[in-house]
C-alpha positions in Angstrom: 0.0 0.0 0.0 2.7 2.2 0.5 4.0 2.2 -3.3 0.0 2.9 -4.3 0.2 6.4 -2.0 3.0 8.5 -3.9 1.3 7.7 -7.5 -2.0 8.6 -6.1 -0.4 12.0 -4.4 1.1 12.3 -7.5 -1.9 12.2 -9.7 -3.9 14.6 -7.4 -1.2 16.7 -7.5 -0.7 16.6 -11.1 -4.7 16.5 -11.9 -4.5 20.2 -9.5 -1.7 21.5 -11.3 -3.7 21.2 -14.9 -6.8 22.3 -13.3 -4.8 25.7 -11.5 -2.9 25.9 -14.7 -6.0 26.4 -17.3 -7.9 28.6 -14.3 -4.6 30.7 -14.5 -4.5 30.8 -18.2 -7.8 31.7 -18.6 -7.9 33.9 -16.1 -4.9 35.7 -17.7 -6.6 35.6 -21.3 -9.3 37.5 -19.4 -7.2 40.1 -18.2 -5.5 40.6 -21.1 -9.1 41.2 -23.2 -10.3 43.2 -20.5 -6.9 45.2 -20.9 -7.4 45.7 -25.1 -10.4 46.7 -24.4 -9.9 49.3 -21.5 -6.8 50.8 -24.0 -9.5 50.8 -26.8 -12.0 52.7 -24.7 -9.5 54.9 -23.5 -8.1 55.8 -27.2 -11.8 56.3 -27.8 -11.8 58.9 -24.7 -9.2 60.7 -25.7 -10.3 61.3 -29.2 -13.6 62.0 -27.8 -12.0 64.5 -25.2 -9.6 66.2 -28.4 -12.9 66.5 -30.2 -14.2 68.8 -27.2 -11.3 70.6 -26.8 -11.0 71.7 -30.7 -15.0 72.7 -30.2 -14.5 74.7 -26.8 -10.9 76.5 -29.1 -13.4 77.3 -32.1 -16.1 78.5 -30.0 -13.8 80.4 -28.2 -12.1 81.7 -31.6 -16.1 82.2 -32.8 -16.5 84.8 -29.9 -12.8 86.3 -30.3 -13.9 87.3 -33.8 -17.5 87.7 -33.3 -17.3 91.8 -33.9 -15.0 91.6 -37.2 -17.5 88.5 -38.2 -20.6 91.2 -37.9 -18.3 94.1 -39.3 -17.1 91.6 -42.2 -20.9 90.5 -43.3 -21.9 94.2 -43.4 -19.7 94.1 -46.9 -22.6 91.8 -48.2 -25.3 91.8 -49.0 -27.7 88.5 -48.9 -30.7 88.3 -50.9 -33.0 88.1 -47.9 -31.1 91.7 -47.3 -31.6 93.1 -50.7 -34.2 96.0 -49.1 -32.3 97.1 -46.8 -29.1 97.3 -49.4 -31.4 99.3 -51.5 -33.0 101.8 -48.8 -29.4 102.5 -47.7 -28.3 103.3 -51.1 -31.5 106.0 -51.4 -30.2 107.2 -47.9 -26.8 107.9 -49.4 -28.5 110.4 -52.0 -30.5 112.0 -49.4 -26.9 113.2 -47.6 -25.9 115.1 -50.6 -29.1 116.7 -51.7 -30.1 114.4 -54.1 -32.8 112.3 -55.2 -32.5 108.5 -55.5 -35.3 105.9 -57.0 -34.4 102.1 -57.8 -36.0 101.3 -61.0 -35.1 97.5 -61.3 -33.1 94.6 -59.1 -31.7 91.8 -61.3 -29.7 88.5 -59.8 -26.9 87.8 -62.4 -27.7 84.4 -64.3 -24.4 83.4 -63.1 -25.3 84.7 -59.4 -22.0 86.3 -59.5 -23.9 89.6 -57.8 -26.6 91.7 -58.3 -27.5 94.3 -61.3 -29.3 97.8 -59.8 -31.2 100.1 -61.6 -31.3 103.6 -60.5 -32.2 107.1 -61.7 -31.2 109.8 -60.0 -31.6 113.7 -60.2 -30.2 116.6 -58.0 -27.5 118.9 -58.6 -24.2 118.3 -60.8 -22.2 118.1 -57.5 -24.9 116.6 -55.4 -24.9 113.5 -58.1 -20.9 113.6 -58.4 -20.8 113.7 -54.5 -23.6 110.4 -54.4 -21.9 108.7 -56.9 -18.8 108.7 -54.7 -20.4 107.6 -51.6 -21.4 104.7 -54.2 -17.9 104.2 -54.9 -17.0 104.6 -51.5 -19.9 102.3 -49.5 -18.7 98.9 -47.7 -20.3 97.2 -50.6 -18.2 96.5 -53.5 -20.1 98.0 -56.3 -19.0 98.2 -59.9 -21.1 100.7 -62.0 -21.8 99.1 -65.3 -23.4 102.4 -66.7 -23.7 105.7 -65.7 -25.5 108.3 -67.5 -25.8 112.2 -66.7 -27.8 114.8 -68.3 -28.3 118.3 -68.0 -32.3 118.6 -67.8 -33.8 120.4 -70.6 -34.9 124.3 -69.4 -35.2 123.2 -65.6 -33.7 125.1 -62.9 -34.1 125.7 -59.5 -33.6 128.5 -57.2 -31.6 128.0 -54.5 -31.9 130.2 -51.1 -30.0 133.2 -52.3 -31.7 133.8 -55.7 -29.2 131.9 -57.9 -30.4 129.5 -60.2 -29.2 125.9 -60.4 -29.5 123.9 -63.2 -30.8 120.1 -62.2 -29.1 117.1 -63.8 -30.8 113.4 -63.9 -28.9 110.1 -63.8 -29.4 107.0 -65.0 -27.1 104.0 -63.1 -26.8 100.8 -63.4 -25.0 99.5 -60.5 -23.7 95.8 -60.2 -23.4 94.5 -56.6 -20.1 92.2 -55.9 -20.4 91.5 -52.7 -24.1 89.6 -53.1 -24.9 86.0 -51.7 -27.6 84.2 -52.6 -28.9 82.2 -50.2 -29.6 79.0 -50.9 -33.3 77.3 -49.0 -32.1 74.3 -47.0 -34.0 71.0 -47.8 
């Protein structure tokens, strides 16, 4: 009975040895998914995390420039803010003693900008002085015709009894800085 002990000692021992050995293995296989998957997760983290960082910087940089961004789009003019382009241009002519009427509003057929029709009538240098505000307004304006004529036997007195002669103006005036805006589907 004695020689039967040690092989049967030995078995156990051996049969506990396979049985701690594949507990340990897998065990260890399950750490090391768990780990791929934790660095995975955290990679995913971090790029998430960089993602909100470069949003928070451009929000930030959106507020830095958020007076020269409202300056800038003052230089153009969007077709929903075609009117208001137009009423300021008739306020430019009322500065200088002039008359102003838009007679048509055309969009390019290559929406490249916007063609203005205009007449106009005041005195010589109350037209010469509107059509350099014109050249001189935040707009980028290119005038694709300008025509001035002395009205026929009109003239008008001014306060201290000298006459003026009136001059009328037709323009057409072609607006650069125009964006259409496109309707979102």
């Amino acid at each position: 009975m004695k020689n039967n002990f040690p092989k049967t000692s030995f078995l156990i021992s051996l049969l506990s040895f396979c049985v701690f050995l594949f507990i340990f293995v897998s065990f260890y296989r399950a750490i090391n998914n768990n780990n791929k998957e934790s660095e995975l997760k955290e990679l995913k983290w971090q790029k998430e995390a960089l993602k909100r960082d470069e949003i928070r910087s451009l929000d930030n940089s959106i507020e830095i420039i958020k007076d020269e961004r409202a300056q800038l789009e003052t230089y153009f003019a969007k077709s929903s803010d075609i009117v208001p382009f137009l009423d300021t241009i008739e306020r430019l002519a009322t500065k200088v003693s002039a008359k102003a009427e838009v007679t048509s509003v055309d969009i390019l057929k290559d929406h490249t900008g916007l063609m203005v029709g205009m007449k106009a009538s005041g005195t010589f240098s109350g037209l010469y002085r509107f059509l350099t505000l014109l050249e001189n307004s935040p707009y980028e304006l290119e005038f694709a015709s300008v025509e001035m004529h002395k009205e026929s036997g009109a003239s008008g007195a001014t306060g201290k009894g000298v006459a003026t002669l009136k001059w009328n103006a037709v323009l057409k005036i072609k607006l650069l800085s125009f964006v259409e805006e496109t309707v979102k589907k």
